[in-house]
N, C-alpha and C positions, 0 to 999 in steps of 0.2 A: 770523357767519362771520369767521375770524381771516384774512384777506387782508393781507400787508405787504412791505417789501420792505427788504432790506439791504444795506449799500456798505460799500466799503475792506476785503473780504474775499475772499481767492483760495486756489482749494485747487492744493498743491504735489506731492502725490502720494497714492498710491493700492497695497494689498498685500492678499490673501488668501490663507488657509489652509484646508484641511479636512483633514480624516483619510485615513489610507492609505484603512481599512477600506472596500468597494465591496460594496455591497449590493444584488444585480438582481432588479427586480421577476419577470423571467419565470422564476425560482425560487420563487417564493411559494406555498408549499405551500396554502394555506389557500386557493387560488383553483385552477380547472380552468385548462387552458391556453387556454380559449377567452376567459374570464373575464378572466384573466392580461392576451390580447390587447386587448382592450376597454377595461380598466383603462390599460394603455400609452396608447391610442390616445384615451384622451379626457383622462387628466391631463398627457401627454406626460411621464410621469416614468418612462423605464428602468430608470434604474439612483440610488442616492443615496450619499452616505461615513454612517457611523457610527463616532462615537466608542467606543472602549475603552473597557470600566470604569476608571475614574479621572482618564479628559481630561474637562478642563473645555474652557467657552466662554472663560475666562479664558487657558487656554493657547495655543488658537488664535488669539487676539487679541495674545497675548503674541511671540508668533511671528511676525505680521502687522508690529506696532510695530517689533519690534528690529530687525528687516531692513529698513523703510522709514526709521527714522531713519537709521541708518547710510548709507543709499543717496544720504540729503538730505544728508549731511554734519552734522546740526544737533547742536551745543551740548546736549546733553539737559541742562543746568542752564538753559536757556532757553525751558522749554515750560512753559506759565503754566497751562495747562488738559488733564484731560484729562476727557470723557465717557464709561462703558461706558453700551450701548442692549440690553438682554437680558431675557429672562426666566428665567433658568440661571446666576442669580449662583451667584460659589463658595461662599457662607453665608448663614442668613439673616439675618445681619449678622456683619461690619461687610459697605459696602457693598465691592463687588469694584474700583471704579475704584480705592480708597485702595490695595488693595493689589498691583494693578499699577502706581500710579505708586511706590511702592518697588521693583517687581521689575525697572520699567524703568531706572530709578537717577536716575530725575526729582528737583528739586527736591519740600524742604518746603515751598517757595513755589507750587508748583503746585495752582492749586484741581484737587478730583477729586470728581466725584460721578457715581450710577448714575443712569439711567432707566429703568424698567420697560416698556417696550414694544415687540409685537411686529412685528408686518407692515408697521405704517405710521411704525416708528421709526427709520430710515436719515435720511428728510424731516426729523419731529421733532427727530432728534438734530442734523442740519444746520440747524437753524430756531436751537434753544438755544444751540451754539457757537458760530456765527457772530454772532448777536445781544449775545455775549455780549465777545465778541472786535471787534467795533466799537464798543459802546459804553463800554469799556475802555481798547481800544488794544493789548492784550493781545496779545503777538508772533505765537505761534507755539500750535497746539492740535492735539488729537490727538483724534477720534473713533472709536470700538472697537466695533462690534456685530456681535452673532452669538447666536446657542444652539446648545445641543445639545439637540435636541427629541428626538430617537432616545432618549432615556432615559426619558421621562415616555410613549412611545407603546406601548399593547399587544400584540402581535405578534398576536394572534388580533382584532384590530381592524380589520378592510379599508377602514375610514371612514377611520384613520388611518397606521398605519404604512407602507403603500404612499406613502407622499404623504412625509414630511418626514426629512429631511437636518441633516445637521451643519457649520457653517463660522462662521468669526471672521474680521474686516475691521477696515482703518485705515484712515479719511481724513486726512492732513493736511494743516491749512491755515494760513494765516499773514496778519496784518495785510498789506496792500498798498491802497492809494490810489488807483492805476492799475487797480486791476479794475473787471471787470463785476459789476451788484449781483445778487443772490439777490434772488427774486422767491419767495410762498409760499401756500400755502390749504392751512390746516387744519382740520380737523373730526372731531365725533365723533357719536354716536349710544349711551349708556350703555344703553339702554332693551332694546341686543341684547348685554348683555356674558354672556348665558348661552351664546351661539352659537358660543365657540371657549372652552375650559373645563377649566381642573383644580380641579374642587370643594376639592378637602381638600390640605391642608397650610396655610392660611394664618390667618387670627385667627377667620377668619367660620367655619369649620370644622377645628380640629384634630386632627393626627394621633391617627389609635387605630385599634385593632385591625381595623376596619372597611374604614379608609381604603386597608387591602392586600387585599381581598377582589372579587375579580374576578365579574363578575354577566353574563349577556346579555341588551344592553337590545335587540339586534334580533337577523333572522339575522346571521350574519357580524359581528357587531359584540358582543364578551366585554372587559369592562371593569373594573378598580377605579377608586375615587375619585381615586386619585392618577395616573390618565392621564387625559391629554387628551379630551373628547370634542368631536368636531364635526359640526353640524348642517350637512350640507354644503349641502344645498337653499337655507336660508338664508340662509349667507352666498355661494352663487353669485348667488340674485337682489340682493340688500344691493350686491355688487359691480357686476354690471352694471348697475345702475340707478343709484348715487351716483357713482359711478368715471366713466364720462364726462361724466356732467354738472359736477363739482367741475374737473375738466379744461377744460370749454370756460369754465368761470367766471373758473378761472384764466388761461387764454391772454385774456379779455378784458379783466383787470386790471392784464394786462402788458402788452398790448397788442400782442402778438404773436400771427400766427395760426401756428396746428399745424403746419402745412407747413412754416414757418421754423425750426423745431430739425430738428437733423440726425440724433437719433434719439429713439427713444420706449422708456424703460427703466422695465417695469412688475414690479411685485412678480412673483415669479416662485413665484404660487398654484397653478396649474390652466390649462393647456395650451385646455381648450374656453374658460374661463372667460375669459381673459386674449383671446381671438382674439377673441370675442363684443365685448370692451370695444375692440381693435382698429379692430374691422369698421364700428360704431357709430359713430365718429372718422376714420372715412376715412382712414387711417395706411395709409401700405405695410409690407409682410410683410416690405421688403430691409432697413426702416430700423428694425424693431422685435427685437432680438437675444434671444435664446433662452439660457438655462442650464439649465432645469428637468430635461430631460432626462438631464441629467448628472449633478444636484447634489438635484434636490427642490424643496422648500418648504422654504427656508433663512432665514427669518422675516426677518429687519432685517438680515442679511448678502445678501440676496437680488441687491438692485439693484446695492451692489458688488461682489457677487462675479460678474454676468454684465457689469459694465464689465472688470472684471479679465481673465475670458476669451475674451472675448467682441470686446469692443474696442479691447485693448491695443496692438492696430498704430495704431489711429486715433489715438487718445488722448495717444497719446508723439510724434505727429510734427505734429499740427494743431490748430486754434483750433476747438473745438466748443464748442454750447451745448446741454444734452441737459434733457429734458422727463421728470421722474420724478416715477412715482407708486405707493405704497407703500398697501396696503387691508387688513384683516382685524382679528385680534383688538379686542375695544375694545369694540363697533364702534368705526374710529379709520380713518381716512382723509388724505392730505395729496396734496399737490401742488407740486411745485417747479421751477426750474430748476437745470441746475449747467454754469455758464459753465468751460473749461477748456482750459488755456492751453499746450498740450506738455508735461503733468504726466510725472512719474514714475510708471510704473504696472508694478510687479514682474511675474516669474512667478509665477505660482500656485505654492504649496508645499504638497505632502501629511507630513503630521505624524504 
């Protein structure tokens, strides 16, 4: 179990993006309207954005950064680091951070590298910068994460395309001495990495003719290799079952109990899913904020993008410390806090 904890690291502000495009579940042709209801009513996903053929998660990130730096004032020859968290690089290589810290007009002094990871990469991606940026000293850093999962999902797939969303996120944060430290628990489970899945496109399976050939592996559910499948039984029990328990492990590491944070910001999977992990934590419903319904399963943009909309009045005027946690593909799972100090937290922008 990776439990640890980090100092002299404070986040200074906060931006998200998604796409104009608004895609409403109770359109869903491929479901009855009864169906439709049901679907609403247990993933709690209305409506979600969808990128355009040709936006990247690059661009929505791109868009997230320019606007939050400008807002900080900051030096963009003074950002030492920057992280992308995706599975929606813009190639598969080089990696996409190198080529947004050019598009942001950052230093060639700025390390940049990607991370591969989805649902429980916001944490992760918070665990590496910051870690990396105290034991440095390293000023000032930028973390970017988002996908565009709308691209990899089948439209005749009711496992999946009802369910995930598109959007790009920046945290930034900066050496400081005076903060509160980042507290962490990480974990994985390799042994379910078939349970959130694009077989083909990568070394272990290459593209070919096959890999665009749509198949029905159930009812309702018509697929090629190159979209996503999700075993959703799976990964709902994976989730309630590890998800509170790695939570209460972590509140006893910190030594802080549940009640003491001022909200609870859960990957924003599944609507039932997510209230079950709730309900189990004795968390109130006032203090656990909601995006899904607007936005989806918006993989490692998720957790910021419902502080963005979510609790941007809070956020901008008060001293919070919020309790997140980030679950799914991998199996990969984390847990953190994020101490935060009257950050700068944009509007949300549609792209």
């Amino acid at each position: 179990m990776s439990q640890f904890s980090i100092h002299n690291i404070a986040v200074k502000g906060m931006a998200a993006t998604v796409p104009q495009n608004t895609v409403y579940n109770n359109e869903y042709t491929l479901l009855s309207e009864k169906e439709r209801k049901l679907l609403i009513k247990t993933t709690g996903v209305e409506e979600k954005r969808a990128a355009e053929k040709g936006m990247t998660t690059s661009d929505l990130c791109y868009e997230s950064a320019d606007r939050l730096l400008d807002k900080l004032k900051w030096d963009r020859a003074e950002v030492d680091i920057l992280i992308f968290v995706s599975q929606s690089s813009d190639y598969y290589l080089p990696a996409t951070a190198i080529i947004l810290q050019d598009r942001l007009g950052l230093p060639k002094s700025c390390m940049a590298f990607d991370i591969g990871l989805g649902c429980s990469g916001y944490v992760y991606g918070l665990s590496v910068l910051s870690a990396l940026m105290s034991a440095s000293k390293m000023r000032k850093g930028l973390l970017l994460t988002g996908d565009v999962s709308s691209a990899t999902c089948s439209y005749e797939d009711k496992s999946t395309y009802p369910l995930f969303g598109d959007a790009g996120t920046v945290t930034a944060l900066e050496y400081d001495e005076s903060s509160a430290p980042f507290h962490f628990n990480l974990q994985n489970d390799g042994s379910g990495y078939d349970k959130i899945i694009i077989e083909d496109g990568g070394m272990r399976n290459l593209v070919s003719e096959k890999s665009l050939v749509k198949k029905e592996v159930a009812k309702g559910v018509v697929r090629a290799p190159l979209n996503v499948a999700l075993k959703g039984m799976d990964v709902f029990n994976f989730s309630v079952t590890e998800v509170p328990k790695s939570i209460r492990e972590f509140c006893t590491y910190a030594e802080k109990p549940i009640e003491d944070y001022n909200f609870l910001l859960l990957h924003q999977a599944n609507k039932l899913m997510n209230e079950t992990i709730r309900k189990k934590l004795k968390y109130p419903l006032e203090q656990t904020p909601y995006s899904i319904n607007k936005f989806g399963n918006t993989s490692s943009a998720s957790i910021p993008l419902t502080i963005v909309t979510e609790l941007r009045n809070q956020v901008t005027i008060q001293k919070l410390d919020l309790l997140l946690s980030g679950f799914g593909v991998g199996l990969s799972w984390g847990v953190c806090n994020l101490p935060l100090d009257k950050i700068e937290c944009l509007n949300l922008v549609e792209l």
